[in-house]
Residue frames as qw, qx, qy, qz and C-alpha x, y, z in Angstrom:
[[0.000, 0.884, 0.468, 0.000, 0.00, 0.00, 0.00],
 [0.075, 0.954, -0.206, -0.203, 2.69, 2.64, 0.07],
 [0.656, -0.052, 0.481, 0.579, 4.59, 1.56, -2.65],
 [0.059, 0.577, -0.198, -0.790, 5.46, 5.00, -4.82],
 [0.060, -0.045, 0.830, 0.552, 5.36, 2.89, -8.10],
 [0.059, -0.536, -0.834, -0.118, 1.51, 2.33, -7.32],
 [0.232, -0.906, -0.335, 0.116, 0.21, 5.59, -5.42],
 [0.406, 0.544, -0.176, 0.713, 1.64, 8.94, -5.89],
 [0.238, -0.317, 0.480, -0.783, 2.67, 10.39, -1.90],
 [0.586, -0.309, -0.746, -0.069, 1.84, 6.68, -0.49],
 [0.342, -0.039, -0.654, 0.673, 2.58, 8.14, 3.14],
 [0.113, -0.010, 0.057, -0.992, 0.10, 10.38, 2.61],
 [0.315, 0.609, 0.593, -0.423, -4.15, 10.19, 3.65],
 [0.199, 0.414, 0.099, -0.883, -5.76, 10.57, 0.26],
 [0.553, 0.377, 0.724, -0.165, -9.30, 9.55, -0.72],
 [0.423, 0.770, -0.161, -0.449, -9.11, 11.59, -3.94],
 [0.108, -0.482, 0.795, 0.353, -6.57, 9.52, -5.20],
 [0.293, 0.206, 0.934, 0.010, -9.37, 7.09, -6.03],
 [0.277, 0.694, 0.558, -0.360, -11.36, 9.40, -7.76],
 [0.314, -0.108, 0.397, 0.856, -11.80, 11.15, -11.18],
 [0.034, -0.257, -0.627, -0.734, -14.37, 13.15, -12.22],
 [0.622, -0.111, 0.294, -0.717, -16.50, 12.67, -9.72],
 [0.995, -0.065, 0.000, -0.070, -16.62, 8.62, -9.91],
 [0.818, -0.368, 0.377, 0.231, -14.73, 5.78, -8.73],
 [0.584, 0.686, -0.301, -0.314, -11.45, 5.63, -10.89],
 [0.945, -0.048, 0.323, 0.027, -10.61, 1.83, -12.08],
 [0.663, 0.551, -0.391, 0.322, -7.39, 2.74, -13.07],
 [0.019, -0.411, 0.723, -0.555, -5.82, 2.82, -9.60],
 [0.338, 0.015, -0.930, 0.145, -5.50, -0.24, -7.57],
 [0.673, -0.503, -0.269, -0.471, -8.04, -1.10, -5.33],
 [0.061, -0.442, 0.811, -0.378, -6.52, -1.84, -1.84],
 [0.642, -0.320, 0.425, -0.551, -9.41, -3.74, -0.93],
 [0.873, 0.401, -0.234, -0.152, -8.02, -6.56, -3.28],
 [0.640, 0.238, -0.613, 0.397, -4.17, -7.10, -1.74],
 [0.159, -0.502, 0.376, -0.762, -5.64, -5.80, 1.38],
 [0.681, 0.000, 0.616, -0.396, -8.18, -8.88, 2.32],
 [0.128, -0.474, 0.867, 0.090, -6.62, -11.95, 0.70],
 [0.758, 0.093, 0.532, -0.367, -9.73, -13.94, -0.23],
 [0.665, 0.073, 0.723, 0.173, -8.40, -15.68, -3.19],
 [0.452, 0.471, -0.293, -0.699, -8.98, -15.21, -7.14],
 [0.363, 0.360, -0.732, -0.450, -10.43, -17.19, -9.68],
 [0.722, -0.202, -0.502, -0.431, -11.68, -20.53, -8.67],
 [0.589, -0.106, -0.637, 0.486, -9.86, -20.60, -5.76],
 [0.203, -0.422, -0.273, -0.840, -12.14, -17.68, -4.37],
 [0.121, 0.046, 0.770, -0.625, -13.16, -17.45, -0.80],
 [0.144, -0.493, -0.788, -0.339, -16.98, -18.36, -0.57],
 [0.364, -0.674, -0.568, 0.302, -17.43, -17.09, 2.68],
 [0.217, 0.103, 0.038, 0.970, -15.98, -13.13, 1.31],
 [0.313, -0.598, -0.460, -0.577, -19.37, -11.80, 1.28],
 [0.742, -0.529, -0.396, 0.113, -20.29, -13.47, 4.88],
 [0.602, -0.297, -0.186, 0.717, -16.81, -12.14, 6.57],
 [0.254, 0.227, 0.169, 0.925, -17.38, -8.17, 4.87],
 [0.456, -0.560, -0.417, -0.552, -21.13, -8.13, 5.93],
 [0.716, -0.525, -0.392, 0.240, -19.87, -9.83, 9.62],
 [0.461, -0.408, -0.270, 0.740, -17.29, -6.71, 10.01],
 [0.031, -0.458, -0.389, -0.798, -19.59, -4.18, 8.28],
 [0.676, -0.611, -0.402, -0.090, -22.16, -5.44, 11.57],
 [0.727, -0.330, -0.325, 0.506, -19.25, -5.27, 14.32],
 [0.350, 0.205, -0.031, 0.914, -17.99, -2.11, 13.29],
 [0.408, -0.647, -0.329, -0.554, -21.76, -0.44, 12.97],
 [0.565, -0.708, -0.295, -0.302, -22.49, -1.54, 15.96],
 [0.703, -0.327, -0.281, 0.566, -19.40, -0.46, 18.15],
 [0.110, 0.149, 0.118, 0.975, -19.71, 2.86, 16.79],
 [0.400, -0.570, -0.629, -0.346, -23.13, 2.73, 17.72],
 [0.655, -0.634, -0.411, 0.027, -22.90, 2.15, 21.20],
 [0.389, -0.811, -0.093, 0.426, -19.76, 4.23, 22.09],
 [0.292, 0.931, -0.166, 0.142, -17.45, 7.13, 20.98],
 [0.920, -0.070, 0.081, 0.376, -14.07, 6.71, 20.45],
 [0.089, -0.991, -0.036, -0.097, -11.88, 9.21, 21.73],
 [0.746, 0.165, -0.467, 0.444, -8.45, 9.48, 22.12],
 [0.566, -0.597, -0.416, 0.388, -6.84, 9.75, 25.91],
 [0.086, -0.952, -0.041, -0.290, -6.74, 13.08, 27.59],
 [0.503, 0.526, -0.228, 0.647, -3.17, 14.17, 28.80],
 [0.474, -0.299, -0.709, 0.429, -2.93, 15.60, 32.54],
 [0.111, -0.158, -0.002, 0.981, -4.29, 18.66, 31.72],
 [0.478, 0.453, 0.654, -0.373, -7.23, 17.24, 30.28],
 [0.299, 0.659, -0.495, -0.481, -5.85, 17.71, 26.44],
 [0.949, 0.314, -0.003, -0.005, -6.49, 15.14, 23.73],
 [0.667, -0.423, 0.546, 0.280, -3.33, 12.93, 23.23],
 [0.562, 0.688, -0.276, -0.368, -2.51, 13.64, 19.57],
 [0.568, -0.230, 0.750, 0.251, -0.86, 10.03, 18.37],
 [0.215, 0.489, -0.610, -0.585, 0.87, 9.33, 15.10],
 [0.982, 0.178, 0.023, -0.059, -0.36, 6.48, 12.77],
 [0.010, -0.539, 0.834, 0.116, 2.88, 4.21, 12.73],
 [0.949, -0.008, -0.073, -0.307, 2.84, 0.30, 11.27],
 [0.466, -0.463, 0.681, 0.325, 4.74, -2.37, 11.74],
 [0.553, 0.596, -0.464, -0.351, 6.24, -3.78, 8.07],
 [0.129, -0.267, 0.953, 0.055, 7.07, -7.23, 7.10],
 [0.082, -0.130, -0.906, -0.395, 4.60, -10.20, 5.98],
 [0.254, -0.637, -0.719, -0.115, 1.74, -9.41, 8.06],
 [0.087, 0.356, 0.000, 0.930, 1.26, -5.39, 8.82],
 [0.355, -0.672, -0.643, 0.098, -0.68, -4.00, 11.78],
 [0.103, -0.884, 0.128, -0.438, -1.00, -0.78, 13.14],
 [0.344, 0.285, -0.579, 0.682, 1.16, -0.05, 16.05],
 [0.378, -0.591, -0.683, 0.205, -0.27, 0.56, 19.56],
 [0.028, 0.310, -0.085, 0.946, -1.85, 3.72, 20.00],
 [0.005, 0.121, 0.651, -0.749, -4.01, 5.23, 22.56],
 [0.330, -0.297, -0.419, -0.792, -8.22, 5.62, 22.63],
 [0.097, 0.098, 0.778, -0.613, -10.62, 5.52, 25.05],
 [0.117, -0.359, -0.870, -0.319, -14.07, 3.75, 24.62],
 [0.279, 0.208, 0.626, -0.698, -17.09, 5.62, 26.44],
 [0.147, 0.503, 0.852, 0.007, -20.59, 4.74, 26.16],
 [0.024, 0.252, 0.549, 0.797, -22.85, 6.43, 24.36],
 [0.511, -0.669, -0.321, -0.433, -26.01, 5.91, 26.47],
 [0.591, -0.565, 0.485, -0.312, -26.54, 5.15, 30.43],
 [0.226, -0.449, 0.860, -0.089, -25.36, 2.07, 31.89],
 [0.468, 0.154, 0.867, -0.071, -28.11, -0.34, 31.24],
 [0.672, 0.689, -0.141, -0.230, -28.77, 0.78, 27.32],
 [0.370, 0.644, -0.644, -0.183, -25.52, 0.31, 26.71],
 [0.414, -0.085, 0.885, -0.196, -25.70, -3.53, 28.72],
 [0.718, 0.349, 0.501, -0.334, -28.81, -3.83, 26.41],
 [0.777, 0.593, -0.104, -0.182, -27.37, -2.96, 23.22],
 [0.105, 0.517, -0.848, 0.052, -24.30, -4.94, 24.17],
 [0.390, 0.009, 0.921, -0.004, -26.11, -8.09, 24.53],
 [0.622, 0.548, 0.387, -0.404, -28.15, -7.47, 21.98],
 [0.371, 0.659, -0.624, -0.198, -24.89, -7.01, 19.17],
 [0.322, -0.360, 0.868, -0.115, -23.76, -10.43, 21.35],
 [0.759, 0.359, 0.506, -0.196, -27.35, -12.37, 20.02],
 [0.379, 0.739, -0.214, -0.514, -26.95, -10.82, 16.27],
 [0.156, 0.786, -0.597, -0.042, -23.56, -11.89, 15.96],
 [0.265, -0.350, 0.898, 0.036, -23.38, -15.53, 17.35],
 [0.437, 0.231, -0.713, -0.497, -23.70, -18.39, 14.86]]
């Protein structure tokens, strides 16, 4: 994903880069192809659909229920943290700081937290 040869100013945050005209532009790579690994051709995950729709759901609904904020400093100042990954066969962000809070009171957020728990199990 930040290889120069593919993306001009890979280091760099920009959704434009995918865009011409105003639509989508299918001359620049798609990350979401070397980015989630499901296979080509006849060797084609089945279950791709299933696994994009299951963390389409998870995500929704953790953003639902709380805001994600990053930690507050001893002054009570947001903690400004860098994106950093690590490189090599399998990439991950680094560890950076955030702090979950609910969204509602205590027992909404108990309800719509077993209620994501039903959804979700198989």
């Amino acid at each position: 994903m930040r290889d120069p040869a593919a993306y001009d100013e890979p280091e760099q945050f920009n959704p434009d880069r995918f865009i011409r005209d105003g639509k989508l532009d299918t001359s620049v790579r798609d990350p979401a192809v070397y980015v989630f690994g499901y296979g080509r051709s006849h060797r084609v995950c089945p279950g791709r659909y299933f696994a994009e729709d299951m963390l389409y759901i998870v995500v929704a609904c953790v953003l639902h229920v709380f805001n994600i904020e990053p930690p507050l400093d001893e002054h009570g100042q947001p903690i400004r943290s860098e994106y950093h990954q690590t490189h090599g066969l399998i990439s991950h962000p680094q560890d950076f700081g955030c702090v979950f809070k609910p969204r509602y009171s205590d027992a909404s957020t108990a309800s719509l937290i077993s209620g994501v728990e039903g959804a979700v199990s198989l």
